[in-house]
mmJSON file of the N, C-alpha and C atoms, coordinates in Angstrom:
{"data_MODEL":{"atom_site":{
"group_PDB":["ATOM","ATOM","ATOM","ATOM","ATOM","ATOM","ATOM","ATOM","ATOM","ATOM","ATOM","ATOM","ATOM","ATOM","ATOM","ATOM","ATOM","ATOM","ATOM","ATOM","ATOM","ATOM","ATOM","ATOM","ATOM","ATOM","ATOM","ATOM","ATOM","ATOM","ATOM","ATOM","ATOM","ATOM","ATOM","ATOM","ATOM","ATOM","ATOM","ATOM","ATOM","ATOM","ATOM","ATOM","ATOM","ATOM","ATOM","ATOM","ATOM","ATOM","ATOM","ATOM","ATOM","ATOM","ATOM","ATOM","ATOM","ATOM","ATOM","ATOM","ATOM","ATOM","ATOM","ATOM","ATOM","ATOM","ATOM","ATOM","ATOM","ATOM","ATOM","ATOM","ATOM","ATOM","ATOM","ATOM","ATOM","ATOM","ATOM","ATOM","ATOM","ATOM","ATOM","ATOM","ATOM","ATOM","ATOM","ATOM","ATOM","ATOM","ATOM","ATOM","ATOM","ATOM","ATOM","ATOM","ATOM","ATOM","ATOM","ATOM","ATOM","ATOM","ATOM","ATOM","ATOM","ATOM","ATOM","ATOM","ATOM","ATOM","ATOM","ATOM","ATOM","ATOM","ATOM","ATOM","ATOM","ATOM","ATOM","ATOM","ATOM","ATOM","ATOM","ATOM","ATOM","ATOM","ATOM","ATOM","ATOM","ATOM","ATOM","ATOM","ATOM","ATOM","ATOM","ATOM","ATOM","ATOM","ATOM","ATOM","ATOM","ATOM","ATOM","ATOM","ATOM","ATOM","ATOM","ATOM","ATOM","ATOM","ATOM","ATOM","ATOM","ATOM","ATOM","ATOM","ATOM","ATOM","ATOM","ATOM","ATOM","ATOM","ATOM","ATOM","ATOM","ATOM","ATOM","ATOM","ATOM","ATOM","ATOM","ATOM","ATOM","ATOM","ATOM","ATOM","ATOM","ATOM","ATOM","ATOM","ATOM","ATOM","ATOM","ATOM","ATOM","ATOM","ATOM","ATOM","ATOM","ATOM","ATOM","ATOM","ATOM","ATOM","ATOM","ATOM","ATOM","ATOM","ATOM","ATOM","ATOM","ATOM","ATOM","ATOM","ATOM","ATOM","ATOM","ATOM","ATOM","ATOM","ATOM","ATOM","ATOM","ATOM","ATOM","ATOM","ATOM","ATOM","ATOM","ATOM","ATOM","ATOM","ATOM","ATOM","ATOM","ATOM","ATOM","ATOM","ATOM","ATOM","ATOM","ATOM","ATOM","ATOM","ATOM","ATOM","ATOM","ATOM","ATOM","ATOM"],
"id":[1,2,3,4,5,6,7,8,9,10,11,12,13,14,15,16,17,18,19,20,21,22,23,24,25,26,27,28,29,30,31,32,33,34,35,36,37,38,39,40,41,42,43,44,45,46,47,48,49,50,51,52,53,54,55,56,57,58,59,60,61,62,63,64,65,66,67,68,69,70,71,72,73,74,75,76,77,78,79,80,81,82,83,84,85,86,87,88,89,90,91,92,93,94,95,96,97,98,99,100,101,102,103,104,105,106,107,108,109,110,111,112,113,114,115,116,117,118,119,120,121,122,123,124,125,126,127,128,129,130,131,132,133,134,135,136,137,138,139,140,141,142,143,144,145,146,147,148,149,150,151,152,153,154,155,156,157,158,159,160,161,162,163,164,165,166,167,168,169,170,171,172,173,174,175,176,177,178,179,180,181,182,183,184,185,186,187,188,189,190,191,192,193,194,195,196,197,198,199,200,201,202,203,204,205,206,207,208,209,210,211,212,213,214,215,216,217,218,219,220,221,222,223,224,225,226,227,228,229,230,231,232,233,234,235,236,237,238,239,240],
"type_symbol":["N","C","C","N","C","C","N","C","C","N","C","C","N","C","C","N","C","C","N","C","C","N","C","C","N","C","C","N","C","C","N","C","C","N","C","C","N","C","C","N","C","C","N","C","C","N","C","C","N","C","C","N","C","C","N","C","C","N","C","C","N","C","C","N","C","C","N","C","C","N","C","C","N","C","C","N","C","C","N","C","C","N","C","C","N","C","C","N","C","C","N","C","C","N","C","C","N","C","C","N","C","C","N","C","C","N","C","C","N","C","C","N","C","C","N","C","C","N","C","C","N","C","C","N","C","C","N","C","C","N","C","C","N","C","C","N","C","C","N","C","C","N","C","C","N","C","C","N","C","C","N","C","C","N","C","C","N","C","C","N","C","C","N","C","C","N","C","C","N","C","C","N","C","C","N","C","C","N","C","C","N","C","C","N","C","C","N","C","C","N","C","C","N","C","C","N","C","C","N","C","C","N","C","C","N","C","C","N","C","C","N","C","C","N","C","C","N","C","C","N","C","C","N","C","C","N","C","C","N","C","C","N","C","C","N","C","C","N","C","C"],
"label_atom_id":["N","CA","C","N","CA","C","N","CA","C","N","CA","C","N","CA","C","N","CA","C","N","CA","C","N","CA","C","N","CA","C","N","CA","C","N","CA","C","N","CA","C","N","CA","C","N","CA","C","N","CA","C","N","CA","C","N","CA","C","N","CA","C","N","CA","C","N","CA","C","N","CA","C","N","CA","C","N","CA","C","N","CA","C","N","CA","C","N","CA","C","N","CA","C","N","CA","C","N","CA","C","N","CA","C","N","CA","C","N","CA","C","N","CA","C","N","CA","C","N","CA","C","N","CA","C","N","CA","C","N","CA","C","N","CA","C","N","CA","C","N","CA","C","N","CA","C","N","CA","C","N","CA","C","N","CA","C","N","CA","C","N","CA","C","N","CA","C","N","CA","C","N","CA","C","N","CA","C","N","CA","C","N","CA","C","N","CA","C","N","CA","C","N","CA","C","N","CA","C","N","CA","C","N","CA","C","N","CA","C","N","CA","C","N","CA","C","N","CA","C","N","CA","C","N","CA","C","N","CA","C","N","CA","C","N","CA","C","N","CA","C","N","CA","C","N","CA","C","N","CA","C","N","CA","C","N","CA","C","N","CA","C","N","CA","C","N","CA","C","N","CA","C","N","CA","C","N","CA","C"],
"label_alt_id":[null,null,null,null,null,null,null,null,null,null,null,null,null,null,null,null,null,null,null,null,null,null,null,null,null,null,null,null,null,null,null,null,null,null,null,null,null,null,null,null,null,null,null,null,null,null,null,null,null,null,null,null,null,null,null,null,null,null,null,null,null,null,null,null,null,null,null,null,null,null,null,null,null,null,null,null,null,null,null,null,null,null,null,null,null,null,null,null,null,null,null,null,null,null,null,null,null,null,null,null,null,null,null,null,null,null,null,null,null,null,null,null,null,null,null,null,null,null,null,null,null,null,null,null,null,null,null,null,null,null,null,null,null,null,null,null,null,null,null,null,null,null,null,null,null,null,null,null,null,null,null,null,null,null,null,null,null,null,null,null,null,null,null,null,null,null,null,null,null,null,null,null,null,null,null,null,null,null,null,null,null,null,null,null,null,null,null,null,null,null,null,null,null,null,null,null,null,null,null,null,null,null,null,null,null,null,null,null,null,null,null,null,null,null,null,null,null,null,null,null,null,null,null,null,null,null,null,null,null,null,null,null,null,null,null,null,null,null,null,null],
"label_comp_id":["UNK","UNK","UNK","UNK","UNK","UNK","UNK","UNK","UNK","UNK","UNK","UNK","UNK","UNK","UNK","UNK","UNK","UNK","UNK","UNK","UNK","UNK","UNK","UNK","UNK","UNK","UNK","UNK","UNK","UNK","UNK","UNK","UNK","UNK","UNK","UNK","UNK","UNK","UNK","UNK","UNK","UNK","UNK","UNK","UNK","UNK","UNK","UNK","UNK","UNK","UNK","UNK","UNK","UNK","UNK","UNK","UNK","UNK","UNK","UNK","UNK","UNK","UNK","UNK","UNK","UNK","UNK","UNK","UNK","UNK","UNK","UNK","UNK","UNK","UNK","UNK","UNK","UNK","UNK","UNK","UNK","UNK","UNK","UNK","UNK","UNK","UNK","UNK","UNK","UNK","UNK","UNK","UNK","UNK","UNK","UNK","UNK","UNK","UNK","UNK","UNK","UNK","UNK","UNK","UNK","UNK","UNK","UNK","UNK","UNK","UNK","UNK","UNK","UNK","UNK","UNK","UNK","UNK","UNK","UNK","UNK","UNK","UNK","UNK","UNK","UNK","UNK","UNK","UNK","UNK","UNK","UNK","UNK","UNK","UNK","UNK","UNK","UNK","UNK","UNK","UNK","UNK","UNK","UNK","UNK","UNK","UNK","UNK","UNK","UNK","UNK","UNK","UNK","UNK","UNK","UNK","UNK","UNK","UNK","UNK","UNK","UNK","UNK","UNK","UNK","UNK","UNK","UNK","UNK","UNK","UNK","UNK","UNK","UNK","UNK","UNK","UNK","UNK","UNK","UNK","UNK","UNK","UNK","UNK","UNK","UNK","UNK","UNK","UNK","UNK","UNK","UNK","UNK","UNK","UNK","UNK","UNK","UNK","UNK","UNK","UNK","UNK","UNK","UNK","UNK","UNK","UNK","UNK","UNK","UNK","UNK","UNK","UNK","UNK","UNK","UNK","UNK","UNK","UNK","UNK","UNK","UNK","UNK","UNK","UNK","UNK","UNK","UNK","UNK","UNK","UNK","UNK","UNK","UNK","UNK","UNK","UNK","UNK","UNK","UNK"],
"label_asym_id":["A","A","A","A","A","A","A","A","A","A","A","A","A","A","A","A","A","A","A","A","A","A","A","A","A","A","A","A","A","A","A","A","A","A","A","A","A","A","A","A","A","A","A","A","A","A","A","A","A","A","A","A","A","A","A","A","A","A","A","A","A","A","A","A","A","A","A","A","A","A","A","A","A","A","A","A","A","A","A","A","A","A","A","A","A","A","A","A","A","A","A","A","A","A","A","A","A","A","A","A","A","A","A","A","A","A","A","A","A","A","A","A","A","A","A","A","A","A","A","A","A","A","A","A","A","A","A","A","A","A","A","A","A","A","A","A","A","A","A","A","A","A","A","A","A","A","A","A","A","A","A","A","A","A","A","A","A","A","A","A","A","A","A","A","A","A","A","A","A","A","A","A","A","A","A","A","A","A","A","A","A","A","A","A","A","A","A","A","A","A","A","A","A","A","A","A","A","A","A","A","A","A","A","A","A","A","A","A","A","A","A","A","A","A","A","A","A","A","A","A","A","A","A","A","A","A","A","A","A","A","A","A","A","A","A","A","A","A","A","A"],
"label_entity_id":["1","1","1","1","1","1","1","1","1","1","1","1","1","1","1","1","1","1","1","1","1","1","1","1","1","1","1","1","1","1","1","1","1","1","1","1","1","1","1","1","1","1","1","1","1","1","1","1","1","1","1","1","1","1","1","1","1","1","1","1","1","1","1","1","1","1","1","1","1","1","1","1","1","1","1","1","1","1","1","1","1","1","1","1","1","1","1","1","1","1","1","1","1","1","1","1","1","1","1","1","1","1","1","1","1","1","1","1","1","1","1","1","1","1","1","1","1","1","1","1","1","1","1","1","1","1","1","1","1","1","1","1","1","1","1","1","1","1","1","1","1","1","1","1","1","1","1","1","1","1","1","1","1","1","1","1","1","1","1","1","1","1","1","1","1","1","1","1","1","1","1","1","1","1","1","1","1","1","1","1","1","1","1","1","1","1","1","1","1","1","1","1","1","1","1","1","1","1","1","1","1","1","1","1","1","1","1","1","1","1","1","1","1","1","1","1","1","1","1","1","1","1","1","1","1","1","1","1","1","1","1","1","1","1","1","1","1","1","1","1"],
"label_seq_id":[1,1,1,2,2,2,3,3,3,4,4,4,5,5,5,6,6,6,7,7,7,8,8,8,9,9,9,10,10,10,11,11,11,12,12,12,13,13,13,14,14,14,15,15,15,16,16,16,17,17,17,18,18,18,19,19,19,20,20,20,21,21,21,22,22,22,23,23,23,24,24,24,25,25,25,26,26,26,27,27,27,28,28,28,29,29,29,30,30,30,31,31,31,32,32,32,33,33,33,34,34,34,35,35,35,36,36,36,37,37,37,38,38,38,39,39,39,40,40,40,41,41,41,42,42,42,43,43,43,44,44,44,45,45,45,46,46,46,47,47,47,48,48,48,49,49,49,50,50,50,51,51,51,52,52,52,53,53,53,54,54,54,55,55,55,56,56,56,57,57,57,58,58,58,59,59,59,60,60,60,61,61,61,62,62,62,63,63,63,64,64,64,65,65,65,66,66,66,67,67,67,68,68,68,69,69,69,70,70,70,71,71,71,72,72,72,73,73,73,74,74,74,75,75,75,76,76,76,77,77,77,78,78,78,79,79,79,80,80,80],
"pdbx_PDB_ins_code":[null,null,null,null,null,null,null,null,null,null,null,null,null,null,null,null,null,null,null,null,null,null,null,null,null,null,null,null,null,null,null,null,null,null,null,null,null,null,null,null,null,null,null,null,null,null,null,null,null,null,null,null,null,null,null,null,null,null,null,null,null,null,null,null,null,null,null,null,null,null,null,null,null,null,null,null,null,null,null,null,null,null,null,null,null,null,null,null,null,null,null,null,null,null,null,null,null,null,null,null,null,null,null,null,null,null,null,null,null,null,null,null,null,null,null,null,null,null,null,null,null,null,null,null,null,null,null,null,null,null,null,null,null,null,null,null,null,null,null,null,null,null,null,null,null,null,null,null,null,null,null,null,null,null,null,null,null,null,null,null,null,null,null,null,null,null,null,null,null,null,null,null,null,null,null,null,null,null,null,null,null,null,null,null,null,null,null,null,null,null,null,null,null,null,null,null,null,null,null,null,null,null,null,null,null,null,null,null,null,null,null,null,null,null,null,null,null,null,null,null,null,null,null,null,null,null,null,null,null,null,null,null,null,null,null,null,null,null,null,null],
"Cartn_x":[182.543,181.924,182.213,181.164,181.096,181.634,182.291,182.444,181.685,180.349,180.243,179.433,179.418,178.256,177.147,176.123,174.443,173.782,173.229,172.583,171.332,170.457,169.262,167.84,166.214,165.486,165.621,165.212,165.357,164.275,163.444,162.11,162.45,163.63,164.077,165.065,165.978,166.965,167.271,168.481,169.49,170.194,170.205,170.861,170.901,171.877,172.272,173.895,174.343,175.604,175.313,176.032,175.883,176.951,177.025,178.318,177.673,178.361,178.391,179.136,179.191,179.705,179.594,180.496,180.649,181.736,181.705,182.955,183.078,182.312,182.645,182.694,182.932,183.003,181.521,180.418,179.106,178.512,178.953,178.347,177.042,176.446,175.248,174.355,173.684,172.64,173.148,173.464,173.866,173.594,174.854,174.343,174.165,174.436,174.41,174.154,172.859,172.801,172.137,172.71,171.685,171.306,170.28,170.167,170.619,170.702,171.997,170.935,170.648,169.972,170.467,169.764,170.707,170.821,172.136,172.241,173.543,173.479,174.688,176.107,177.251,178.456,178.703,179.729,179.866,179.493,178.302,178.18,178.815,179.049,179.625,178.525,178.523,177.354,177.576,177.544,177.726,177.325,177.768,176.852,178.032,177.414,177.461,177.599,178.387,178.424,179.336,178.969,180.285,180.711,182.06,183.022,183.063,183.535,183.806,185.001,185.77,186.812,186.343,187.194,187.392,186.148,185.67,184.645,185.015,184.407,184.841,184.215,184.529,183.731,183.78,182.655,182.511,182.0,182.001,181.619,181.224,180.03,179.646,178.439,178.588,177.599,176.402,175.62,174.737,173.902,173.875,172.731,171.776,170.325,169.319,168.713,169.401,169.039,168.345,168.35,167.36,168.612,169.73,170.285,171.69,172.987,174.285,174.838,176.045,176.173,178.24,178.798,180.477,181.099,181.951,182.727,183.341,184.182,184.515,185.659,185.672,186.357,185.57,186.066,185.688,186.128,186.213,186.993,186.243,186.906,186.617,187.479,186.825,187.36,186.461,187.463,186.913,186.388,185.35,184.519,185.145,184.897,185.236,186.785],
"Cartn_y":[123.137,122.286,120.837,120.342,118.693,117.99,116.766,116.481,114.901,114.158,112.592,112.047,110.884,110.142,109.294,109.771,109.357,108.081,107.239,106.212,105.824,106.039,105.453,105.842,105.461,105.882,107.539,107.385,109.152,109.87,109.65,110.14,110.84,110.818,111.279,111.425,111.841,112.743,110.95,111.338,109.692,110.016,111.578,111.977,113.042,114.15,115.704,115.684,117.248,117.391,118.918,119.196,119.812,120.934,122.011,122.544,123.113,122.29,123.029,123.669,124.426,125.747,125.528,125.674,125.251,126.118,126.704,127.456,126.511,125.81,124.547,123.028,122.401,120.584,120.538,121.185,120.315,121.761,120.447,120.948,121.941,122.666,123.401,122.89,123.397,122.689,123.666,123.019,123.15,124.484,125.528,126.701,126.913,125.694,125.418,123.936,123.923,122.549,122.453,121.325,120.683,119.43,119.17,117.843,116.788,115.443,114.674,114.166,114.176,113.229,112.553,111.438,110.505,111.469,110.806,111.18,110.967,110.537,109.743,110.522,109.797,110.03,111.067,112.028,112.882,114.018,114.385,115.765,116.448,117.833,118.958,119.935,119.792,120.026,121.583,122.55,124.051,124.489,124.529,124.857,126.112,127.486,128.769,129.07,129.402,129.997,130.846,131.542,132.469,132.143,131.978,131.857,132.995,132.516,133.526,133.28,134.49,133.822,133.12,131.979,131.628,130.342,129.812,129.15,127.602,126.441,125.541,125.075,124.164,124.149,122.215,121.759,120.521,120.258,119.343,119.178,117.756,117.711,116.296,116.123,114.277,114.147,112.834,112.644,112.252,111.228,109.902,108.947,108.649,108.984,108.002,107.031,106.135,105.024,104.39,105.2,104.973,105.548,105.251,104.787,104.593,104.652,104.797,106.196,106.501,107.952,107.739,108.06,108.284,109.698,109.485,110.805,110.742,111.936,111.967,113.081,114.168,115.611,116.619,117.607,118.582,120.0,120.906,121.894,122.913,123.756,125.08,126.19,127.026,128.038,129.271,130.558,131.597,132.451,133.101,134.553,135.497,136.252,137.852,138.261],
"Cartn_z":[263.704,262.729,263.121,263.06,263.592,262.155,261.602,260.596,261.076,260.656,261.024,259.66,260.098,259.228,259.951,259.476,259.936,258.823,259.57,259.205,259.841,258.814,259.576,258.533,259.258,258.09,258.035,256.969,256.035,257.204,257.651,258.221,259.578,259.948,261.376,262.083,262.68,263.478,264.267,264.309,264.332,265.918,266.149,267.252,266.781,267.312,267.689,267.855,267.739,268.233,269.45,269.683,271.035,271.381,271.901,272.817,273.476,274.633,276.134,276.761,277.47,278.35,279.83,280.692,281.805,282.669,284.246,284.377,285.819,286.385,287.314,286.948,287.779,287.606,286.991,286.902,286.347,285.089,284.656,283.283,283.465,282.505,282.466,280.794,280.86,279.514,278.17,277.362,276.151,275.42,274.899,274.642,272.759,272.328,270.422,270.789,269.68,269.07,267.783,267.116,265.916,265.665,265.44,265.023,263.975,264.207,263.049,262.532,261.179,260.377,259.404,258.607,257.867,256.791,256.512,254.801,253.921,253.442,252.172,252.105,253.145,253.255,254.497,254.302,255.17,255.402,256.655,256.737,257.476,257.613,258.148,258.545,259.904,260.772,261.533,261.201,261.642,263.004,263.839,264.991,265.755,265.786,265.83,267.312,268.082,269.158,269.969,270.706,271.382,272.347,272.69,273.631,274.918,275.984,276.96,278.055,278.105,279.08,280.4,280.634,281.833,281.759,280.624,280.234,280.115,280.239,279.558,278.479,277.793,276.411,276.441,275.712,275.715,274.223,273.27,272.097,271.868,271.927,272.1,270.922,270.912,270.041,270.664,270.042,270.778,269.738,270.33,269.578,270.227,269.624,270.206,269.589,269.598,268.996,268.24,267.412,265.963,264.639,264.9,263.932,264.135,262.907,263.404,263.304,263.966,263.978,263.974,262.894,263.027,262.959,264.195,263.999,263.286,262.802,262.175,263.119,262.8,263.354,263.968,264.703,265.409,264.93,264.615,263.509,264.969,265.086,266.052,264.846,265.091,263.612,264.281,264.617,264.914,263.913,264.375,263.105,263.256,262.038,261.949,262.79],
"occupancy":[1.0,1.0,1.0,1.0,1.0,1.0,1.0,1.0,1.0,1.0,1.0,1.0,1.0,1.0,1.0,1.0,1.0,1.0,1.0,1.0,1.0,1.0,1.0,1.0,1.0,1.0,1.0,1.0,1.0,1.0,1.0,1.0,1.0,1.0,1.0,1.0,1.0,1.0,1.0,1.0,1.0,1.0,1.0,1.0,1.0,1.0,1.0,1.0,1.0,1.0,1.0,1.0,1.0,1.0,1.0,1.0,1.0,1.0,1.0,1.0,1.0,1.0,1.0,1.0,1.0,1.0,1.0,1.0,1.0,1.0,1.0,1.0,1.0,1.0,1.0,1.0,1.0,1.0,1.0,1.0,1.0,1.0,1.0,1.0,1.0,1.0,1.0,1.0,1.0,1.0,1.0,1.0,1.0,1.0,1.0,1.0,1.0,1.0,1.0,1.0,1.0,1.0,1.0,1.0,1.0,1.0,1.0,1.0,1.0,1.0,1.0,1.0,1.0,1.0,1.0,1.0,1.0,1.0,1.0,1.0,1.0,1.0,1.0,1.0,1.0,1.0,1.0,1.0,1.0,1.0,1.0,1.0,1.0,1.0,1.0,1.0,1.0,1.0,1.0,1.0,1.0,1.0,1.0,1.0,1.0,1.0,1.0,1.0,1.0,1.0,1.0,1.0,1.0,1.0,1.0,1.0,1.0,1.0,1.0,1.0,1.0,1.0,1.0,1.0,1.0,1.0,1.0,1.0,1.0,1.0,1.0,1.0,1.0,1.0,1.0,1.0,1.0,1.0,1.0,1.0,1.0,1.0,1.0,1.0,1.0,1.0,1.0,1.0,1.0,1.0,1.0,1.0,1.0,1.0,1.0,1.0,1.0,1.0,1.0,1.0,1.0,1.0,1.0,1.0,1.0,1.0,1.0,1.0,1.0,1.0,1.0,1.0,1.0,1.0,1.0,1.0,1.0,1.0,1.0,1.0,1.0,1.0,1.0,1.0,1.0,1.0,1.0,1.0,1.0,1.0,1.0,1.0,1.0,1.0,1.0,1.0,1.0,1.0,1.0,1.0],
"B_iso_or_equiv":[0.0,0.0,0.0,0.0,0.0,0.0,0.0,0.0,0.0,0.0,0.0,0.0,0.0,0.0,0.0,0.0,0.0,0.0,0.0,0.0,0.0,0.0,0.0,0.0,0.0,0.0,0.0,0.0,0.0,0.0,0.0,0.0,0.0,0.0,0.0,0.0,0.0,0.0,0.0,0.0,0.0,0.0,0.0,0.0,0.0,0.0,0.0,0.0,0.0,0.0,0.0,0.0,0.0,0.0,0.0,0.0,0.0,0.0,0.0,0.0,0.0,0.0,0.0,0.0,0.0,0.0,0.0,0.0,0.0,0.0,0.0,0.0,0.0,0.0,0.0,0.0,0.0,0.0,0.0,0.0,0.0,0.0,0.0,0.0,0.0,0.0,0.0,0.0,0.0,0.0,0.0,0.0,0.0,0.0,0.0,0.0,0.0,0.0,0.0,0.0,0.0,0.0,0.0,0.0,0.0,0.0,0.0,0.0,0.0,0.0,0.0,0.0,0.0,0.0,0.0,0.0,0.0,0.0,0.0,0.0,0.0,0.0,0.0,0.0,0.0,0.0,0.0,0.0,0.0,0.0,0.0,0.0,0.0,0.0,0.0,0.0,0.0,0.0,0.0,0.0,0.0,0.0,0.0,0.0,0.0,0.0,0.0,0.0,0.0,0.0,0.0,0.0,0.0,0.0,0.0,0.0,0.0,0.0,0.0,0.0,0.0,0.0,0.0,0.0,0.0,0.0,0.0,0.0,0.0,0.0,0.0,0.0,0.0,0.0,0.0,0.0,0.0,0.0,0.0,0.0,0.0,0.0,0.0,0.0,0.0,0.0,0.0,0.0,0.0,0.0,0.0,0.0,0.0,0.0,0.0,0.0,0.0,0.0,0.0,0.0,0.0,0.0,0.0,0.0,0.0,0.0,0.0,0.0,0.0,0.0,0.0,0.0,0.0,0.0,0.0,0.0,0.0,0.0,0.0,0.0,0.0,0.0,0.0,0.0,0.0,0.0,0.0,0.0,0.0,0.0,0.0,0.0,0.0,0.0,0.0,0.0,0.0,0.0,0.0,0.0],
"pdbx_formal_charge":[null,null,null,null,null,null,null,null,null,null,null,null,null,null,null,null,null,null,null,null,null,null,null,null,null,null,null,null,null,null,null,null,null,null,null,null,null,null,null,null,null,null,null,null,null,null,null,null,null,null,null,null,null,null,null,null,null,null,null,null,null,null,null,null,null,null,null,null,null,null,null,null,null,null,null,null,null,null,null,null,null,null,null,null,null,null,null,null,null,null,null,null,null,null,null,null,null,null,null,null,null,null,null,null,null,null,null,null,null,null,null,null,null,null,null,null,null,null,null,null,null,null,null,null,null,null,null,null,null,null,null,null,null,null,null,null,null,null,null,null,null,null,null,null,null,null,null,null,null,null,null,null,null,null,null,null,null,null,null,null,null,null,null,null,null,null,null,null,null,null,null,null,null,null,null,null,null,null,null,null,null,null,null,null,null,null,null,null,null,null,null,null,null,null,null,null,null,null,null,null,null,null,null,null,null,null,null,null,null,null,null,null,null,null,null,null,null,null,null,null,null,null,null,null,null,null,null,null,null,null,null,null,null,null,null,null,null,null,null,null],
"auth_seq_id":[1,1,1,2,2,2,3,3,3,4,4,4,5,5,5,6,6,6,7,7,7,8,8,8,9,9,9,10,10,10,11,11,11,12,12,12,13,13,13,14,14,14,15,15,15,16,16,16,17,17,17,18,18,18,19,19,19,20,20,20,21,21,21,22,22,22,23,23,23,24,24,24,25,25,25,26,26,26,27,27,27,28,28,28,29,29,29,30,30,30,31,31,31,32,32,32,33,33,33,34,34,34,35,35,35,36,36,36,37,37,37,38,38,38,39,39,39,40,40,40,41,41,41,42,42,42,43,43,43,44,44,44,45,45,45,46,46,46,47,47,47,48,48,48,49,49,49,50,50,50,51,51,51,52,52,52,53,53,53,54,54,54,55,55,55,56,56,56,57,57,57,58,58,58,59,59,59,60,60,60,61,61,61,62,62,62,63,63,63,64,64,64,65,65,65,66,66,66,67,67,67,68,68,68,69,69,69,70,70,70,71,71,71,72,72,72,73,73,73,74,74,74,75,75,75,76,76,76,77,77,77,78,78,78,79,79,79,80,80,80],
"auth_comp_id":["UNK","UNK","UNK","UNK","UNK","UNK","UNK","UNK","UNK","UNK","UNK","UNK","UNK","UNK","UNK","UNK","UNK","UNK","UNK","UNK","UNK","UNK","UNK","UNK","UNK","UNK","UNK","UNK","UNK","UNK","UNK","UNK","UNK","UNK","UNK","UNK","UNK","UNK","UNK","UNK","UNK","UNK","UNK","UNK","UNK","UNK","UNK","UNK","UNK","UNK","UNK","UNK","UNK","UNK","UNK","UNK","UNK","UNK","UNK","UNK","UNK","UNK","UNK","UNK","UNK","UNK","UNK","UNK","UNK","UNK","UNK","UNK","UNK","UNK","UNK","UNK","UNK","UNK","UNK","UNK","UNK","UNK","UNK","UNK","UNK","UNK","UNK","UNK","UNK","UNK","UNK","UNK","UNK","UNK","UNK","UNK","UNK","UNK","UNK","UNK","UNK","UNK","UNK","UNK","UNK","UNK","UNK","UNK","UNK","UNK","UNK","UNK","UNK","UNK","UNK","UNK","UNK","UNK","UNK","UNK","UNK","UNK","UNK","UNK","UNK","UNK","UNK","UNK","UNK","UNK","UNK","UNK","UNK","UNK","UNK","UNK","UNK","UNK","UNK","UNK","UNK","UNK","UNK","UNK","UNK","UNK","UNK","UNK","UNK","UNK","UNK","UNK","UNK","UNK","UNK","UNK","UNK","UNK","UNK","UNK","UNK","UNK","UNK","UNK","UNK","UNK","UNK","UNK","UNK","UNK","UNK","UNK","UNK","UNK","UNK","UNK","UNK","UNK","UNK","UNK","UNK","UNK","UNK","UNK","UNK","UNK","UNK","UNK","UNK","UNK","UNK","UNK","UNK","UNK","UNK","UNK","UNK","UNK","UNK","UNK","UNK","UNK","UNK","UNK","UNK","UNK","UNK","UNK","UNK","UNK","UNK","UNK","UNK","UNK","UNK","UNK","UNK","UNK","UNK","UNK","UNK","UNK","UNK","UNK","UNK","UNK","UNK","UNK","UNK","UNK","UNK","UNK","UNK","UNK","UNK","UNK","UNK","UNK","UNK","UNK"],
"auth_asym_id":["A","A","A","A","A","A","A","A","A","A","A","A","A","A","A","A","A","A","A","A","A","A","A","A","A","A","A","A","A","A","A","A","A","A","A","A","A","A","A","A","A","A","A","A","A","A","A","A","A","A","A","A","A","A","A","A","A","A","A","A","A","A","A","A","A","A","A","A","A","A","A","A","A","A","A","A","A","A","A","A","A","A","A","A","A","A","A","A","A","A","A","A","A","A","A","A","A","A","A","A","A","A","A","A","A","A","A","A","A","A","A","A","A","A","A","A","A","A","A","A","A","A","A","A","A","A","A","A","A","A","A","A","A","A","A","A","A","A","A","A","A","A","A","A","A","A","A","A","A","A","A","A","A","A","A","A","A","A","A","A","A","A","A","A","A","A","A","A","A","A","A","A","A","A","A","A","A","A","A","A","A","A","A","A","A","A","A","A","A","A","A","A","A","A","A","A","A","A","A","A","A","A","A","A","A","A","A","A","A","A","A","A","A","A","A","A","A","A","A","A","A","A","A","A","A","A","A","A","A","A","A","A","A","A","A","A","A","A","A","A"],
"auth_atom_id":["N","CA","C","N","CA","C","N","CA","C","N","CA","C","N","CA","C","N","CA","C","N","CA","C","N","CA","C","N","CA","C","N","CA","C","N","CA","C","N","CA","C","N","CA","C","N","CA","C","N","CA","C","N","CA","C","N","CA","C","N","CA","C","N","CA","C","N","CA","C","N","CA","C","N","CA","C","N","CA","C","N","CA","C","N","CA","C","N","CA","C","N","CA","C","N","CA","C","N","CA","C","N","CA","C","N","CA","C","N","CA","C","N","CA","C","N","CA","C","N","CA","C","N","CA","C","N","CA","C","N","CA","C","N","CA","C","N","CA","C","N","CA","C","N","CA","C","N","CA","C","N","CA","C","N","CA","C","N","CA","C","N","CA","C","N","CA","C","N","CA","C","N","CA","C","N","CA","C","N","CA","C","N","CA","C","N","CA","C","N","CA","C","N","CA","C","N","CA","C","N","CA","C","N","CA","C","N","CA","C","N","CA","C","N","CA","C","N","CA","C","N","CA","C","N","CA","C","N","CA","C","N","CA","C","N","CA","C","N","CA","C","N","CA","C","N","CA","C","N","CA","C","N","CA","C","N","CA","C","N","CA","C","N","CA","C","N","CA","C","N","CA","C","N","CA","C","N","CA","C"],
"pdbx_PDB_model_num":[1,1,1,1,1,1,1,1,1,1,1,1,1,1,1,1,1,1,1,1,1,1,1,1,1,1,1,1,1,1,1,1,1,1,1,1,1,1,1,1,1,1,1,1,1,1,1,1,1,1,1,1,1,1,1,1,1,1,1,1,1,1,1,1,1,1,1,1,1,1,1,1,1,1,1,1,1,1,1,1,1,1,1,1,1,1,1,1,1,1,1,1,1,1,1,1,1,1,1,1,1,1,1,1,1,1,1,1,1,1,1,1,1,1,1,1,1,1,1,1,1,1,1,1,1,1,1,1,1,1,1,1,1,1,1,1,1,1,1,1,1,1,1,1,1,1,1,1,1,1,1,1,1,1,1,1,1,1,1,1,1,1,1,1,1,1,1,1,1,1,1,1,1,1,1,1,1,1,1,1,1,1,1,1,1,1,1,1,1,1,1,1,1,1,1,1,1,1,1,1,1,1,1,1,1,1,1,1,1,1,1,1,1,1,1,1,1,1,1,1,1,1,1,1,1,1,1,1,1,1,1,1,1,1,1,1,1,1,1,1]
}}}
């Protein structure tokens, strides 16, 4: 769970958050994402995925410049 705060017009996606998966030096294309849109104070952004040994993991967030975007926290919390 991503924890940030989004700023910008109501009408559109401010940026994304992301996890990536990787088992060498170069990254590979993102295996969870969601998009960040504005909205009043702090959201907690869910993004669902499975782990695998011997994996690396990256948790990133992302602005495109159409608004402001604050982290906040990163929460990793296993299922079941």
């Amino acid at each position: 769970m991503f924890k940030v705060s989004a700023d910008g017009s109501k009408e559109e996606p401010v940026g994304k958050v992301d996890v990536n998966a990787f088992s060498d030096a170069k990254p590979d294309n993102p295996i969870a994402a969601a998009d960040l849109k504005p909205a009043r104070g702090e959201q907690r952004v869910t993004v669902d995925f499975s782990g695998e040994a011997g994996m690396k993991y990256e948790f990133r967030i992302w602005a495109n410049g159409k608004g402001m975007i604050s982290a906040k926290e990163v929460v990793i919390e296993r299922k079941g």
